[in-house]
N, C-alpha and C positions, 0 to 999 in steps of 0.2 A: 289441305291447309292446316294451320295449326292452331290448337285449342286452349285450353287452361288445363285438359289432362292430356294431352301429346298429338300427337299427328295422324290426321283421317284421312285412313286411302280406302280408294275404293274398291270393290271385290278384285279376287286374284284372279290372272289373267291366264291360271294356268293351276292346273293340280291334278296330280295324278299319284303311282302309284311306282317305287321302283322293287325288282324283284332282284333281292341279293344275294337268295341261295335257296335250298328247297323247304325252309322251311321259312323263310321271314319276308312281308312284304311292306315295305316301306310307305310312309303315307307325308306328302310334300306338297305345299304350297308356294304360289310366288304372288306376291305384290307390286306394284310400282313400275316403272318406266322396263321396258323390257331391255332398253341400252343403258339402264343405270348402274353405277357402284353396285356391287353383289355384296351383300351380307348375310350372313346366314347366322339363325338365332338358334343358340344350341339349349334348350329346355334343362329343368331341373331335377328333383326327384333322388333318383331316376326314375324316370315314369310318369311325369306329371302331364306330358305331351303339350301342343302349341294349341293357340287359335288366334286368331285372326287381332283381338287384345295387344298381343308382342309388339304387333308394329307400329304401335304408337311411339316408339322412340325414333321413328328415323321419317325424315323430311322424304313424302314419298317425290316430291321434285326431282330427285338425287338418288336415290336408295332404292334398287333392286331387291327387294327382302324375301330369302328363302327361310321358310318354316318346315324343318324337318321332325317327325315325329319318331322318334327314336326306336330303337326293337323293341316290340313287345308294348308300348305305348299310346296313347292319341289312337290315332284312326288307324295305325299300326296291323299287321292282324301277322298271326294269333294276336288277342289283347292277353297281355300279361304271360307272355311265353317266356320260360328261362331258357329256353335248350339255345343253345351254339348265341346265348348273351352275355358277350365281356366287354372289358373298356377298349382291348384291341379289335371287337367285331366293329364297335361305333363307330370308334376312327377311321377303319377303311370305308364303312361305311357313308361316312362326310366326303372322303374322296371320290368312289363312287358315285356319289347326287353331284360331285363338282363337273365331273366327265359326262353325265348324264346328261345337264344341262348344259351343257357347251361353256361351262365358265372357267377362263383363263388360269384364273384367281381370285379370293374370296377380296377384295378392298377389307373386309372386317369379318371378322370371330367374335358373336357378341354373345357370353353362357353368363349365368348368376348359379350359383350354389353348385348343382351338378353340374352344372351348364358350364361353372367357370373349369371343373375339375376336366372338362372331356375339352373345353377349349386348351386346355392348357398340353392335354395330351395328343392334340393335334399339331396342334402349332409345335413340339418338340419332337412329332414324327412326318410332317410334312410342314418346314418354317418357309420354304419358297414359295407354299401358296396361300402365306397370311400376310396380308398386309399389314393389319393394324390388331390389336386386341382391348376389348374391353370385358372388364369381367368385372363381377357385382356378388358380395353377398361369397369371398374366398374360403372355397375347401380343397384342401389339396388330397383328399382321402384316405384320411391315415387313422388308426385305431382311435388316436389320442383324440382326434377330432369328435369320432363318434360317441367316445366314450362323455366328451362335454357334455352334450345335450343332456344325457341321463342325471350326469352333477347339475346342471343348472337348474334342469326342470323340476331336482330334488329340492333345489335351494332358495328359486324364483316362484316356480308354481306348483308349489305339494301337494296343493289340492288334485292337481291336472296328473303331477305324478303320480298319486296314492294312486287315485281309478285306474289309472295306466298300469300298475302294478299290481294290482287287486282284480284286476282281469283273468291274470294268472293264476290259477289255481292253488297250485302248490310253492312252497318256498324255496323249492329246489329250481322250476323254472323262475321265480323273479327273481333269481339271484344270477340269470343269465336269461336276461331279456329280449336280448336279439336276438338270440339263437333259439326261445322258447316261441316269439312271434314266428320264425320264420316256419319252424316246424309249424304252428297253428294255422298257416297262412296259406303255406305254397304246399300241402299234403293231407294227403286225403278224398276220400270222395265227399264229404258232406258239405257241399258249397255255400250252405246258410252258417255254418260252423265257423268255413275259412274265412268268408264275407265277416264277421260278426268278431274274427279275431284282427283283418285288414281295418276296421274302420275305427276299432280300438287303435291300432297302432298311427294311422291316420290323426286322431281328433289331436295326439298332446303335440303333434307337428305342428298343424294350425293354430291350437290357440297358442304357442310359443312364437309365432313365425313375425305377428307384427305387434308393436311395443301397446296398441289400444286396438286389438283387435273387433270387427264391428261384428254387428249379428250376423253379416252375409260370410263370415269366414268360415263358416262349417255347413253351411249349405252346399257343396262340393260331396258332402257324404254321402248324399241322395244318389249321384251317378256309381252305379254297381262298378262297371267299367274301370271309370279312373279311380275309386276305391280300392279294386283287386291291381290294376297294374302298375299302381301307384302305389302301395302298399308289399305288392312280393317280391317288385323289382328292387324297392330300395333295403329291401331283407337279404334279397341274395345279393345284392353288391356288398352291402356290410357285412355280413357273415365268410364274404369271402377278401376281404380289406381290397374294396373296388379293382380288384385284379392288378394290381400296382405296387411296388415295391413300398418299405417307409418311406417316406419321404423324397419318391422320387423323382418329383419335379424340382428340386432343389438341388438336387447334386451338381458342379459344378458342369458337366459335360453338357448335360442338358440343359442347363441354363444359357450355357454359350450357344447352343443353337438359337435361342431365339430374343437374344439379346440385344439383336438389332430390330426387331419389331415395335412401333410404335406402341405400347404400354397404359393403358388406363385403369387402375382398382378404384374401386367403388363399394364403400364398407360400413353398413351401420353401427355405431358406437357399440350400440345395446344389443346387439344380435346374438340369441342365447343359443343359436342353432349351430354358425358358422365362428365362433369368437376373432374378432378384431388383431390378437396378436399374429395369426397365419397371415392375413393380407400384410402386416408387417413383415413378418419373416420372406415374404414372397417380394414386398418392394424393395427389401434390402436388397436382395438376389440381383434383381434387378435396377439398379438405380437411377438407368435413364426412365422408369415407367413413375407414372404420376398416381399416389395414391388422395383419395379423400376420403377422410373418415367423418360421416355426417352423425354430428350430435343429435340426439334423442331420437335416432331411427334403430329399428330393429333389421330382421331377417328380410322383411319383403321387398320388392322391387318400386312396392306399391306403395309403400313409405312417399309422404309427396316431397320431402327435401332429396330422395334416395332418388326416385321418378324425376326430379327437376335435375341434379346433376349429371343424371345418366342420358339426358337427351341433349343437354347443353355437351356432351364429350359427343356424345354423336353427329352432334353439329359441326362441331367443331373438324373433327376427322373427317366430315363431308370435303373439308377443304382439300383435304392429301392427293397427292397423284398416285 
């Protein structure tokens, strides 16, 4: 039924594990009517993995909901493995769990942040098996993108930045921040070293991510887990510009694949992680897809005007054949 914060289903009817090659095993859940609309929620991060939380956006009356926890991710194992981790392992990846589970076609592709970046790289490498798309919170993974955060959080929260930058030892690593985390993060044996450089790089994500952040937002630090694969996976995606061309989910060819897809962006004004002008540039691309850009929400999902919109677009798409 449905709540004043989303929709409560009851445990998943199924979860298991899929093995995608010899070194990654996939970790999956499903909710809801076993002959419902299939959705499947692509997480953020990369690395941030699912739980059971996600599916409050969708009417479990209707919605089939697969929660896939990404390589190296969630319940994932290895946690926080980079070997044979690109944006092309993902995608086939999603196809994969779709054959797996006997599902025709996804009815919905629903990602926020990284979530929107790998939906978008599915849906332009398989458009026949996306019905709809909703994406929240647009990054198309491009340097420029990543390089924002570092400006805003220099310009919004200096305080948040100095520490973040004063972590780094030397002048010569914070004058290349990414690259100095990652090295700190993903090398080495000293795991209280690496741990202690992940949770640095971790804490200015969170307090940047929602416009009044509450105390419970850094409470996430305490799990070592989602600290380290939440923290080396989104190091080695940015250091290596999320394995993806500039800008290349905009290039005309690609856009024409999947221009006949039903379309929803979801964008908070204030989002100092993802900036508001990319969901622009992506709905121009696109102009049959519907953007909204909610006043005074930031990065999170958990924004309650960001949260209200994105379950009314999923209501709404409940209707589609």
């Amino acid at each position: 039924m449905a709540t004043n914060v989303g929709y409560t289903h009851e445990n998943a009817f199924d979860e298991g594990f899929l093995q995608v090659d010899q070194i990654h095993n996939l970790h999956y859940e499903q909710y809801g009517p076993r002959d419902g609309k299939p959705v499947i929620f692509l997480h953020g991060g990369p690395g941030a993995g699912t739980s059971k939380a996600n599916t409050a956006f969708f009417d479990p009356a209707i919605y089939r909901v697969v929660l896939l926890d990404q390589r190296g991710a969630g319940k994932s194992i290895p946690c926080a493995e980079l070997r044979e981790n690109t944006t092309r392992h993902l995608v086939a990846d999603i196809e994969a769990l779709r054959t797996h589970l006997g599902i025709p076609r996804w009815h919905m592709v629903f990602g926020g942040s990284w979530g929107s970046t790998l939906s978008l790289a599915y849906a332009q490498t398989h458009p026949a098996m996306v019905g709809s798309l909703v994406l929240r919170g647009i990054f198309l993974g491009s340097r420029v993108e990543g390089d924002w955060a570092e400006r805003a959080g220099a310009a919004f929260y200096p305080d948040v930045q100095g520490e973040f930058l004063d972590f780094l030892p030397t002048a010569e690593q914070r004058a290349h921040p990414d690259q100095s985390y990652h090295a700190l993060a993903t090398q080495g044996d000293d795991r209280a070293a690496r741990l202690a450089a992940a949770r640095a790089w971790n804490k200015r994500e969170l307090c940047m991510s929602a416009v009044k952040p509450g105390p419970e937002a850094l409470q996430v630090l305490e799990d070592e887990n989602w600290v380290m694969s939440h923290a080396c996976l989104e190091l080695h995606y940015f250091v290596h510009d999320c394995f993806l061309e500039p800008m290349q989910f905009l290039k005309p060819d690609n856009v024409a694949r999947i221009r006949h897809i039903p379309t929803t962006l979801v964008q908070g004004r204030l989002d100092l992680l993802c900036p508001p002008v990319y969901a622009w540039k992506l709905h121009e691309a696109l102009p049959q897809s519907k953007l909204y850009i909610i006043n005074g929400a930031g990065h999170s999902a958990l924004e309650p005007d960001t949260f209200k919109q994105l379950k009314a677009v999923c209501d709404e798409y409940a209707k589609l054949e």
